[in-house]
C-alpha positions in Angstrom: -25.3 -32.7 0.4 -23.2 -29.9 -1.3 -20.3 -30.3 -2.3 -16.5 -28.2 -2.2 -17.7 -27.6 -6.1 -20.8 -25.9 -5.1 -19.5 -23.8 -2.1 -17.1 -22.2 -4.7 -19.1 -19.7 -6.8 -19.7 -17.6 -3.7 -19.4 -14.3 -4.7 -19.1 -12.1 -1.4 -15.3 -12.2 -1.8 -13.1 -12.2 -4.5 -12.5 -16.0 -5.8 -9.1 -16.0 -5.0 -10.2 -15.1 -1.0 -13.0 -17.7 -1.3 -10.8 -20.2 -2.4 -8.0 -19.9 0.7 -10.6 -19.7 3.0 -12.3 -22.8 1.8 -9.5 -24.8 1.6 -8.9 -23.6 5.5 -11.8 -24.7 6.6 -11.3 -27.9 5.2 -8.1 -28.3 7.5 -5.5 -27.8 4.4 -2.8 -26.4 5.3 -1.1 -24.8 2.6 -2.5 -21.3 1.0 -0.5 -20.9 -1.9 -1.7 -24.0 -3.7 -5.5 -23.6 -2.5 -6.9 -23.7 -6.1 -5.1 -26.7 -6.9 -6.2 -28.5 -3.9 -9.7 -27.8 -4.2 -9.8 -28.6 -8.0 -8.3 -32.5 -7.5 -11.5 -32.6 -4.6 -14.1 -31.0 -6.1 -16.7 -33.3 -6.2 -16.2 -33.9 -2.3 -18.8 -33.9 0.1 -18.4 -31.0 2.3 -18.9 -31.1 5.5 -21.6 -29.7 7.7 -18.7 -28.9 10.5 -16.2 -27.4 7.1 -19.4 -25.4 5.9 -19.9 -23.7 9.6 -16.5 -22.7 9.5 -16.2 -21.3 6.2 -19.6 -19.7 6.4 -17.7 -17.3 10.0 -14.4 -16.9 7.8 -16.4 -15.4 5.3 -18.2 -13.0 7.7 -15.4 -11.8 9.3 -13.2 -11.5 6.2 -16.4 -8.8 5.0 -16.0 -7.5 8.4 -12.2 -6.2 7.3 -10.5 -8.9 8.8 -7.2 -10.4 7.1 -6.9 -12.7 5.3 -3.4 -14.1 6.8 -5.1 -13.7 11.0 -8.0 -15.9 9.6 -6.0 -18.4 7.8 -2.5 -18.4 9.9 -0.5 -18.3 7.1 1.2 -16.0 5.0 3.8 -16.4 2.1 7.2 -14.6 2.1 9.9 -15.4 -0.2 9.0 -18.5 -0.9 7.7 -20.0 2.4 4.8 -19.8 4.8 4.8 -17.7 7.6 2.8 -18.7 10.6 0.7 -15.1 11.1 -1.4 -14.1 14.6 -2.6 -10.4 15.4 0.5 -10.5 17.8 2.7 -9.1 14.8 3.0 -6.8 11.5 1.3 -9.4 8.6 4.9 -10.3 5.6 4.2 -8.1 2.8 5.9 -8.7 -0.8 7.1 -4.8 -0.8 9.8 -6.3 2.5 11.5 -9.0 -0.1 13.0 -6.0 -1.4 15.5 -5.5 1.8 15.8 -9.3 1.7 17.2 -9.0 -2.1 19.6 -6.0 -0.8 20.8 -7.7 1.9 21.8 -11.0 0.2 23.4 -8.6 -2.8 25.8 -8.0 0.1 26.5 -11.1 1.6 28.4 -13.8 -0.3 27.1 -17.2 -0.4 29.3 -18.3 2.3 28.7 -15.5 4.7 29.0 -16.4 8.3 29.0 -13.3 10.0 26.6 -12.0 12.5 23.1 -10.1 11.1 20.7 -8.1 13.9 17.5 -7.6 12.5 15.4 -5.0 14.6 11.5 -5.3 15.3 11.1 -9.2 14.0 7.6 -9.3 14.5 6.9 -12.8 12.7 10.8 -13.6 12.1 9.8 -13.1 8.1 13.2 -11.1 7.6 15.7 -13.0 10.4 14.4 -16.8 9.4 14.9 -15.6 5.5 18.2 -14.3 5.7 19.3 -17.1 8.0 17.8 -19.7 5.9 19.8 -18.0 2.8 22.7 -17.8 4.6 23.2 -20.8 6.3 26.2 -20.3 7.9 25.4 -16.7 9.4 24.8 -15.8 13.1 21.2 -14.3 13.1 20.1 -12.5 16.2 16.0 -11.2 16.0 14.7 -8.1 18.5 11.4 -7.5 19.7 10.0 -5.6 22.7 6.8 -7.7 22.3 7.0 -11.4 24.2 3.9 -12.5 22.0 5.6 -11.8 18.5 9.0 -13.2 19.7 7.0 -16.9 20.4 5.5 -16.3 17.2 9.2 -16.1 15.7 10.5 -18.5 17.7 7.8 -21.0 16.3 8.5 -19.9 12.7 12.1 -21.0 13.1 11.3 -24.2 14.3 8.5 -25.1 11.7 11.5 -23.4 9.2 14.5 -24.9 10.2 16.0 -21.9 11.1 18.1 -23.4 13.7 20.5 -20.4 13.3 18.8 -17.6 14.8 18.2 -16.2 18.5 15.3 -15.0 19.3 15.9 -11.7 22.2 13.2 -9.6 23.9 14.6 -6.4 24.2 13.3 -2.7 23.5 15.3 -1.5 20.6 19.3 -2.8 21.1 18.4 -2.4 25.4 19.2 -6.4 26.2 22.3 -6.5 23.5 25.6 -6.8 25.3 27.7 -3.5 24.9 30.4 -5.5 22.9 28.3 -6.9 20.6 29.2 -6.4 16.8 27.0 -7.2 13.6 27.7 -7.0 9.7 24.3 -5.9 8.8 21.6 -4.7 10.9 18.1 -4.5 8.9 14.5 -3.5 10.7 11.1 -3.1 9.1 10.3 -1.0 12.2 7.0 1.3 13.1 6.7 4.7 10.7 3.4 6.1 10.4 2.9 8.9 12.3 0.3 8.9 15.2 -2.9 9.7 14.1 -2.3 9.0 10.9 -5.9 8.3 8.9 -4.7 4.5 7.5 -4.6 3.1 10.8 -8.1 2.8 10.6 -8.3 1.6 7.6 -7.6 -1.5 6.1 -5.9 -4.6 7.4 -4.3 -1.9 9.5 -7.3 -1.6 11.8 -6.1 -5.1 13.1 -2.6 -5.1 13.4 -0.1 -4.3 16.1 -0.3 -0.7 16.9 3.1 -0.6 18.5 4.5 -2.0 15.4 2.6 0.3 12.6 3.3 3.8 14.2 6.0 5.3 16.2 4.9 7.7 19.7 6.1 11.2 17.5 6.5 12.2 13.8 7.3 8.5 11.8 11.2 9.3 12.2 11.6 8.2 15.8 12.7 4.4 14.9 15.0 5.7 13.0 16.9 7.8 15.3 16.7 5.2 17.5 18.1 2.6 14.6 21.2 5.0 13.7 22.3 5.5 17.4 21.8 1.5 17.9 23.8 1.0 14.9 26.8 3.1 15.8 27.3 1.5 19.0 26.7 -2.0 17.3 27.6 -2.2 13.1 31.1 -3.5 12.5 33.2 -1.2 10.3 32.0 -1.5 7.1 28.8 -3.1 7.7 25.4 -1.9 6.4 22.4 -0.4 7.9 19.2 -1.4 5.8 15.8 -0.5 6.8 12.1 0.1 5.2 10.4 2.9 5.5 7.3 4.4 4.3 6.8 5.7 0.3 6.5 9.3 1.4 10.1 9.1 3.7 12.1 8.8 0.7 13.7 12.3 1.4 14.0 12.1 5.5 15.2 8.7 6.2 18.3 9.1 3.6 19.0 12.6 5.1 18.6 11.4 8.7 21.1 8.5 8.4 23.3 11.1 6.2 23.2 13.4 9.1 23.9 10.4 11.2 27.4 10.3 9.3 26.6 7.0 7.7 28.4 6.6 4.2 27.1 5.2 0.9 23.7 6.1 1.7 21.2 5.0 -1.1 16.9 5.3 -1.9 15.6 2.1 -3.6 12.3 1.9 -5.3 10.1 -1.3 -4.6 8.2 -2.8 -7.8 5.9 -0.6 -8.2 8.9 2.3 -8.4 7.8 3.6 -4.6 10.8 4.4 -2.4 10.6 1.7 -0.3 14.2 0.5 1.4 17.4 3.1 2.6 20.7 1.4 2.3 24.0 3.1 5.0 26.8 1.6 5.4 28.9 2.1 9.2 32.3 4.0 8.0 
């Protein structure tokens, strides 16, 4: 019988791929430590069942499909994010409006934070679970993606966020006030050539591109934000590498103040920073 040793060296995938899917199929639970895992069991029998199952991962990961849909897990700052096709897969280049935000917020912050477009919850459960004490309220038009936050809470601990289905700040109540409002939202423009490319062909189209030119969700987010940002609080979004011009002069013609550009790690503009007058 073969063993998880010999099911290794398969070399359709990069090693690193092979590895997490593996150590799926084999019913552990925890991507980021995969190699580890598989190294302490190496000499294991594997499984006909475990073999069957890698053997479809590995075909449909050649067939394009992500890595975090086939797996149901992806990490973002630090913890595991329960993935499905019903929302926008965590990317590292998003920790960058996480880092910005909790530059603003002391330790002790216990505000209220509206974060626009959750998706999986990535940004709402990690600002929450940094800041305990805060009042964390996550959008989403999409019923599916707001279970999937919902869930992400719970597994998280995130007892501190509410979880609203709403179509942009429709379901808020008119009175309601936040600190900091922060959205990843939709940006590519319609048409655009990398929605068929990619782990892109298998995401949300609702939440990759807006319905006219990639600046829509931000008009939408500015208006929101005047009706809803406390004096003084701050407007953060991410946008696309190539709307490092328009989103800071949209929110500038928007009369927000203290409007700022900031690069992600590999020096892309990545995040735009307002704050409400």
């Amino acid at each position: 019988m073969p063993t998880i040793r010999d099911a290794l060296p398969d070399n359709r995938l990069p090693r690193l791929e092979t590895r997490m899917l593996l150590a799926h199929a084999l019913g552990h639970a925890r991507p980021a430590n995969a190699h580890a895992w598989l190294v302490a069991r190496d000499t294991e029998t594997l499984p006909a069942d475990a073999t069957m199952h890698f053997n479809a991962l590995i075909e449909r990961r050649i067939a394009g499909e992500p890595i975090a849909y086939l797996i149901g897990h992806r990490e973002f700052y630090g913890r595991d994010f329960a993935c499905s096709p019903a929302a926008l897969i965590p990317r590292p280049e998003t920790e960058l409006l996480i880092d910005l935000a909790l530059a603003e917020l002391p330790a002790d912050f216990s505000g209220h934070i509206l974060d626009v477009g959750t998706g999986t919850g990535c940004i709402a459960i990690t600002l929450a679970l940094e800041r305990p004490q805060a009042h964390v309220t996550a959008l989403d038009v999409s019923p599916d993606a707001l279970a999937l936050a919902r869930a992400n809470a719970a597994a998280l601990g995130a007892g501190n966020v509410r979880c609203v289905e709403s179509n942009w700040f429709a379901e808020l109540d008119a009175s309601a006030q936040f600190d900091l409002i922060v959205s990843n939202p939709p940006y590519i423009v319609p048409g655009d050539a990398h929605l068929t490319q990619g782990d892109l062909r298998f995401e949300p189209t609702v939440a990759l591109a807006d319905a006219v030119d990639g600046l829509e969700s931000y008009r939408q987010l500015a208006i929101g934000a005047h009706r809803h940002l406390a004096p003084g609080g701050w407007l953060m979004v991410e946008h696309g590498y190539d709307q490092g011009e328009s989103v800071p002069s949209l929110l500038r013609t928007a009369a927000f103040a203290d409007v700022a550009l900031h690069c992600d790690l590999a020096k892309l503009p990545r995040v735009t920073t307002a704050r409400y007058p």
